[in-house]
C-alpha positions in Angstrom: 0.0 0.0 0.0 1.1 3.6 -0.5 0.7 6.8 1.7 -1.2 9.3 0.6 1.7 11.3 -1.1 2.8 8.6 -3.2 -0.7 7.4 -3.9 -1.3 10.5 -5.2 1.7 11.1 -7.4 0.9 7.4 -9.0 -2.6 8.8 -9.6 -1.4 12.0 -10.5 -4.4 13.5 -8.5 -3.2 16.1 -5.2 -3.2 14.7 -1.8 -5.4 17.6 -1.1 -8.2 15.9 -3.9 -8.1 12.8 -2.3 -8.7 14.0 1.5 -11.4 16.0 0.4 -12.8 12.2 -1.4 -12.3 10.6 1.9 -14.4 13.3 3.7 -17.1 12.9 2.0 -17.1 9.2 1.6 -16.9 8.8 -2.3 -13.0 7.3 -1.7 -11.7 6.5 1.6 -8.3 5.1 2.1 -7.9 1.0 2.3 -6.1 1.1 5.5 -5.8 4.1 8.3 -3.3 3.8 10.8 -5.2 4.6 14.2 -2.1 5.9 15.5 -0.7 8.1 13.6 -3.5 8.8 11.3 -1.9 8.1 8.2 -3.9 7.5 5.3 -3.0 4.5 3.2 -4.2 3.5 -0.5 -3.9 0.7 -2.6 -3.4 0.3 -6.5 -6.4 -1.7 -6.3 -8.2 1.5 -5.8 -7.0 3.3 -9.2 -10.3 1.8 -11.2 -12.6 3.2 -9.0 -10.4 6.8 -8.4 -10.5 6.9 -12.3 -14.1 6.1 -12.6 -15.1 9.2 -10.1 -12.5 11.7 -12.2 -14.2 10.3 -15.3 -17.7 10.7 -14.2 -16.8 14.5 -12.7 -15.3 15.7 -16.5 -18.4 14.5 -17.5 -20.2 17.3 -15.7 -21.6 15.0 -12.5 -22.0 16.6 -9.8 -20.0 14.7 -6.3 -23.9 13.5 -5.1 -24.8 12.3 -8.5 -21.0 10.3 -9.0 -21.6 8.7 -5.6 -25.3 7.7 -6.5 -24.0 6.1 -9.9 -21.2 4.5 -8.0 -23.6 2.5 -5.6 -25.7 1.8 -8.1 -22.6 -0.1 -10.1 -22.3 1.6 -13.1 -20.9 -0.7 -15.7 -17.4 0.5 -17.5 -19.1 -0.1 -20.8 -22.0 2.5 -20.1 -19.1 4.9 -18.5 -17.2 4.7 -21.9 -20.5 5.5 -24.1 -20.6 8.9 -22.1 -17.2 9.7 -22.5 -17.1 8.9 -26.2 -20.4 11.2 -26.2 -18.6 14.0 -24.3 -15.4 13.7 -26.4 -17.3 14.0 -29.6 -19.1 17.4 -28.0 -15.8 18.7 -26.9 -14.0 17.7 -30.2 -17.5 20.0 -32.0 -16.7 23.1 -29.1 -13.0 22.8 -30.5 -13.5 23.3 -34.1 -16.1 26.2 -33.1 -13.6 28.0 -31.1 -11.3 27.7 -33.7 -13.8 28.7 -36.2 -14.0 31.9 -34.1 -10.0 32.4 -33.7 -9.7 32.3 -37.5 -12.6 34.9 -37.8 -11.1 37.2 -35.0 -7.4 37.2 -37.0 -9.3 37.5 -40.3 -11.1 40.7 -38.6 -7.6 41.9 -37.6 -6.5 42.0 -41.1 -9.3 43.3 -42.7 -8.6 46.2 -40.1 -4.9 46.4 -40.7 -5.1 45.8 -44.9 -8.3 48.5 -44.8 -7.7 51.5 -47.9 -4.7 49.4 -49.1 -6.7 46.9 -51.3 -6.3 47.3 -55.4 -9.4 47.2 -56.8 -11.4 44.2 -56.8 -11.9 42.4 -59.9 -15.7 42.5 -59.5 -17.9 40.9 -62.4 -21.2 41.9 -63.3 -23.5 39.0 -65.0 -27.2 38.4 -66.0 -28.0 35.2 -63.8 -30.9 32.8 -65.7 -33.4 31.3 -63.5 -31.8 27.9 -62.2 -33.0 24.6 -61.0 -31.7 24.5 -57.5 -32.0 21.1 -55.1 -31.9 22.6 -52.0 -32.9 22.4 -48.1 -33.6 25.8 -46.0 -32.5 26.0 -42.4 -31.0 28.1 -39.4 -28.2 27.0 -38.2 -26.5 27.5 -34.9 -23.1 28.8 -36.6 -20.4 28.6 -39.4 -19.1 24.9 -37.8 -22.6 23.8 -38.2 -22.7 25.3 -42.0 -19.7 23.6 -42.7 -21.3 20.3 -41.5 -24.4 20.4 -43.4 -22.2 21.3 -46.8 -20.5 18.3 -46.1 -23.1 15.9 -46.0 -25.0 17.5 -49.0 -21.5 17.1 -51.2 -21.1 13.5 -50.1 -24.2 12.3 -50.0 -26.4 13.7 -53.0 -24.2 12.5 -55.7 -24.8 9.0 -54.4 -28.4 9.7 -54.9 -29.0 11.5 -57.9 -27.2 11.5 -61.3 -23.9 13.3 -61.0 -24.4 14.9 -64.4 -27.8 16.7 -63.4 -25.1 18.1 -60.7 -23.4 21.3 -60.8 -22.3 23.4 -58.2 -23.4 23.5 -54.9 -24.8 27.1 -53.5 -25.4 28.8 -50.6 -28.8 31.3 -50.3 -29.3 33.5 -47.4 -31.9 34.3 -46.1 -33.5 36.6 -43.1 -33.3 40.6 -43.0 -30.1 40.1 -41.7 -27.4 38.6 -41.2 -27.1 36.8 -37.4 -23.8 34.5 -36.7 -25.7 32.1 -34.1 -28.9 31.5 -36.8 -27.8 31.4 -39.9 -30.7 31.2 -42.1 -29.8 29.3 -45.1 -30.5 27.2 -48.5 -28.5 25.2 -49.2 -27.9 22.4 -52.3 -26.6 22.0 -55.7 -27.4 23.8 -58.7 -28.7 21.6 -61.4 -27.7 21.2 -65.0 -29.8 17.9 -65.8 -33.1 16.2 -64.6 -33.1 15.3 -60.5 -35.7 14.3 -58.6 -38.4 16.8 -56.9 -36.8 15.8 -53.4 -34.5 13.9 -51.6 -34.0 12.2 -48.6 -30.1 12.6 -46.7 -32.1 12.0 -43.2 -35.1 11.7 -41.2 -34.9 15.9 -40.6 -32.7 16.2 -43.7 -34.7 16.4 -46.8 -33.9 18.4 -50.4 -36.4 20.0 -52.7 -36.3 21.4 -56.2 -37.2 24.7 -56.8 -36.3 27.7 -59.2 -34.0 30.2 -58.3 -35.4 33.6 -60.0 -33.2 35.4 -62.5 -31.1 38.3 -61.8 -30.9 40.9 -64.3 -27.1 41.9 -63.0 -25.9 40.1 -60.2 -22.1 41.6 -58.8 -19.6 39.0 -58.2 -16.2 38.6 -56.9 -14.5 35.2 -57.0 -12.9 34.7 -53.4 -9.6 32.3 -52.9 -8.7 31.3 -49.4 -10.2 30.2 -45.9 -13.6 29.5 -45.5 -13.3 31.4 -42.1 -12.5 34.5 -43.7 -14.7 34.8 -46.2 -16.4 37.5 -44.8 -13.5 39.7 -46.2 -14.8 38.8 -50.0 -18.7 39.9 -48.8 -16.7 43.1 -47.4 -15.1 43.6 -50.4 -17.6 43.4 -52.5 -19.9 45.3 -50.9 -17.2 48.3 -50.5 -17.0 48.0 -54.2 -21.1 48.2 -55.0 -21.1 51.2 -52.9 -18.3 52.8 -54.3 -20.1 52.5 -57.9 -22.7 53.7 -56.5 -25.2 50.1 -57.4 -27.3 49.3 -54.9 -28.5 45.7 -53.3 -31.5 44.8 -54.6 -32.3 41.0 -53.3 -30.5 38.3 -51.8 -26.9 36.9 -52.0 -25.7 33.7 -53.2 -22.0 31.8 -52.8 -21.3 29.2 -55.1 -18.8 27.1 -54.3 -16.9 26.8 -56.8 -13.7 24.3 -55.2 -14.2 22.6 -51.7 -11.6 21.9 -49.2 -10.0 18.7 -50.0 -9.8 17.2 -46.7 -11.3 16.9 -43.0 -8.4 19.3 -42.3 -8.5 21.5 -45.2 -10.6 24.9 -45.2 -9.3 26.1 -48.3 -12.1 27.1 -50.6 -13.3 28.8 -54.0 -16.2 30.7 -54.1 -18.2 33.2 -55.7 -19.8 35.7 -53.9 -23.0 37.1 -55.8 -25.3 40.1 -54.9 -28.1 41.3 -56.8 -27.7 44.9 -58.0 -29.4 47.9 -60.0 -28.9 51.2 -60.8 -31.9 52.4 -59.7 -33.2 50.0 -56.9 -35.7 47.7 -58.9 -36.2 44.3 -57.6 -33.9 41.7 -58.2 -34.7 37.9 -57.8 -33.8 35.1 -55.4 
């Protein structure tokens, strides 16, 4: 058996952790020596230490690890809520990062502000297009990402890659919120494809017609997906600045995806309806 110091530095908890465990009865020391009060711990008691610190990351409160504890908690449903908890902390990761490579993206728009050339903007006459699409608000851009994903892996499996061309972006809402982003979302079609799809039991795509745009402004954007609110920026600096004005509602078309998981390289083109003199545009 170990003393408590040594105990501690094999479970690489503090002595101070594991008095306060014996306090309140969730781990009490194998032996105490009624003399000198020394505290005493076997190796055999590292399962059960690891099962409380396991339980607590999980969010369980003391009363609620000591209830599970009594009640024998197998190892196999402890591992299911740790794999469930991992995954969640895994999907908090990528949104904080998400939000780092927005912040620095911010902090060079700020720094590279009146030094830009100008834009190589395009104005086009958009026909109306097929588009097989779902609308939804999403929680964030980590969520948007996700949903782009599935679309681009899954709908080619289910309709005819040839009726397929680029997946688009529409946005909806009056404007624009970061934590419900109100999207539709799908590919462009150049061929016949069914009038919906299933990717889920909440997931399902519908084919509509995206209205034509008399002149539509667009500016092809190269880079991070995080940042590519620096090509709606500079696009929108540049309609101003010719005095156009918005007219209707924005589209990106993605014109390259990342190529991997770890990858957030993309190609798109941003597009805003325009007009001279403020007529409607279409969506």
């Amino acid at each position: 058996m170990f003393r408590i110091g040594d105990f501690s530095k094999i479970a690489q908890v503090s002595g101070r952790l594991l008095r306060y465990y014996d306090e309140i009865g969730l781990l009490s020391p194998e032996f105490t020596d009624p003399e000198s009060g020394y505290r005493y711990y076997s190796a055999r008691q590292l399962p059960r230490l690891n099962r409380i610190l396991a339980l607590k990351d999980l969010g369980l409160s003391l009363e609620q690890i000591a209830r599970m504890l009594t009640r024998g908690t197998s190892t196999a449903e402890i591992r299911e809520m740790l794999a469930l908890r991992k995954a969640q902390i895994e999907q908090s990761m990528q949104e904080e990062m998400e939000r780092l490579r927005v912040v620095e993206s911010r902090m060079q728009q700020i720094d590279a502000y009146g030094q830009v050339l100008e834009p190589d903007v395009i104005l086009k006459s958009i026909p109306p297009q097929q588009f097989l699409a779902l609308r939804e608000v999403l929680p964030g851009a980590a969520a948007r990402r996700r949903l782009v994903q599935q679309i681009f892996t899954l709908v080619p499996r289910l309709v005819e890659p040839y009726s397929l061309g680029h997946i688009a972006i529409v946005s909806h809402g009056p404007a624009f919120d970061p934590q419900a982003l109100d999207l539709e979302i799908g590919y462009l079609l150049t061929g016949k494809a069914p009038e919906s799809v299933r990717l889920s039991e909440e997931h399902i795509l519908t084919t509509r017609t995206l209205s034509a745009v008399v002149t539509m402004a667009t500016f092809a954007y190269e880079g991070s997906i995080s940042n590519i609110h620096q090509a709606h920026g500079t696009l929108g600096t540049w309609i101003e600045r010719k005095n156009w004005q918005l007219t209707g509602i924005g589209r990106e078309i993605l014109l390259q995806l990342p190529e991997s998981a770890t990858d957030d390289n993309v190609l798109v083109e941003v597009q805003m309806p325009v007009s001279k003199n403020g007529a409607e545009s279409g969506g």
